[in-house]
N, C-alpha and C positions, 0 to 999 in steps of 0.2 A: 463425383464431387462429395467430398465429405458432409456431411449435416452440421447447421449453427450449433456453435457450444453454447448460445443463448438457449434457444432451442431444451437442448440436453439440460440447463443448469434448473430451468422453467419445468423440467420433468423427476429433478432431484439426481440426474445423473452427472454429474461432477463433483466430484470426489476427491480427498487428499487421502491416500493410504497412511498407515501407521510408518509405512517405509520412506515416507513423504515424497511417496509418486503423485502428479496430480494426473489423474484419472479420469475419461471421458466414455462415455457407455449409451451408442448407436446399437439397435437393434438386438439387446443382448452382448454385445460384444465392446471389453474394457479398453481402453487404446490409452496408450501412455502418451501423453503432451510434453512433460519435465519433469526431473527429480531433483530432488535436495530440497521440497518445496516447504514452506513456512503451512499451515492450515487456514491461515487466510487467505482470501481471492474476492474479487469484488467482479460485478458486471458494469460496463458505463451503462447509462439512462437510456441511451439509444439500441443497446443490446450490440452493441456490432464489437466491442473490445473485451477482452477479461482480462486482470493485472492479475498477481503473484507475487510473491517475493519466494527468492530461492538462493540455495549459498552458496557464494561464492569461495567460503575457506571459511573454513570451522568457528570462526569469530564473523564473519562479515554476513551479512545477506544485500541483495542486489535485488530491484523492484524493477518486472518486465511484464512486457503485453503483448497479448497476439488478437489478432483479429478472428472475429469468434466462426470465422466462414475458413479459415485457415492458421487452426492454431501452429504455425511456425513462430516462436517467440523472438521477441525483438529485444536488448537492453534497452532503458529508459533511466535507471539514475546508476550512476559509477560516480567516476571519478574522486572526488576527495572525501564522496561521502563512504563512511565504513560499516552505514546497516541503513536497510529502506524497507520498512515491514508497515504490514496493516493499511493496505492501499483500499482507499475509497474515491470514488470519483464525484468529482467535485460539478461536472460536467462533461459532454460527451469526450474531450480530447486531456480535462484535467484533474490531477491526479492529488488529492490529500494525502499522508502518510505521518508514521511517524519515522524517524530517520537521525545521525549523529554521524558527525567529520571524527577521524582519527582523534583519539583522548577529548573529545565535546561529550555533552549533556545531551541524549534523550529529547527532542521538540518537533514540534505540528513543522514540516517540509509541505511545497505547493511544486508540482512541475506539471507546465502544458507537454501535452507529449510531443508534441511537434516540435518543439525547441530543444526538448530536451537537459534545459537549465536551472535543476532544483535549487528550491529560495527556501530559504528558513522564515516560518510564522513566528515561531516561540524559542526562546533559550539559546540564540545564537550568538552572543556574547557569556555563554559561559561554559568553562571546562573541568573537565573533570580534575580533583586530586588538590583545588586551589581554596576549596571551603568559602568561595563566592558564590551563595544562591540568592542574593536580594534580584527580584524578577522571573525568579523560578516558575514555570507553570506546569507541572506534570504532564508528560501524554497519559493516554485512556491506560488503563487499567484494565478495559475488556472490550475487546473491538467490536464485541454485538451490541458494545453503548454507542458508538461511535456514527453520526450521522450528519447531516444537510443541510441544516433550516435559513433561506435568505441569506444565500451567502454569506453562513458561518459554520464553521463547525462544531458540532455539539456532541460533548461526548461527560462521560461518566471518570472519575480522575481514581477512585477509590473510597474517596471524601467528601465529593461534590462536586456537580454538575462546571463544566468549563465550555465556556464558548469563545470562538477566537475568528476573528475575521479576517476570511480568505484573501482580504484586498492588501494584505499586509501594516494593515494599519495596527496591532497587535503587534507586531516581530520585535523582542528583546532580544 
């Protein structure tokens, strides 16, 4: 049986190489999980999942999870969406991000992973190339801003502090 990647991540062994291998390291020994990976990765609350984002084609990246007792990775957001990066877990099963549909605007995404059916929080009426941003709200700017608090998300935009609330009550 392999060892928790909680475990490993809890001992500073999970790792994104510069080759964006993501990297797990039991007893001395480095063991590759996925490549193409983004340098963020997040744990849920419960320790038992780790998200990713990893590319799916040179423009796209794709947000997946494995169970941290069995990293075989799973997809979790596709479809119409064309990038799913900076994954934080909002709760053990749900996933914050930031995330954009073909030719959209950059905005705060929520998917439970069991469903599978990412919702836009922020900037989902608006696309790129159309010089409409009334309701704009920037994603983070640094994902080590990027956090939790009572169901919101709180993060650092470049310019100031944004907080947007996971119940979708926020979603432009």
């Amino acid at each position: 049986m392999t060892p928790s990647v909680a475990r490993a991540m809890a001992n500073g062994n999970v790792t994104v190489t510069a080759d964006g291998e993501l990297e797990v390291s039991w007893d001395g020994e480095a063991r590759r999980i996925d490549t193409g990976v983004e340098p963020n990765f997040a744990l849920s609350p419960d320790g038992r999942l780790l998200a990713w984002s990893r590319e799916r084609s040179p423009v796209e990246l794709e947000l997946v999870v494995a169970p941290t007792d069995d990293p075989s990775a799973q997809e979790v957001v596709s479809g119409d969406l064309a990038t799913a990066d900076r994954p934080v877990f909002a709760g053990p099963r749900e996933l914050v991000f930031v995330g954009a549909v073909n030719d959209g605007v950059a905005g705060i995404w929520v998917v439970d992973i069991d469903a599978r059916v990412p919702h836009p929080l922020t900037n989902a009426h608006l696309m790129a190339g159309t010089g409409q941003w009334d309701g704009f709200i920037p994603p983070p700017a640094d994902p080590d801003s990027i956090r939790v608090e009572d169901r919101e998300l709180v993060y650092h935009d470049g310019e100031q502090e944004q907080r947007v609330a996971l119940d979708g009550a926020d979603a432009r």
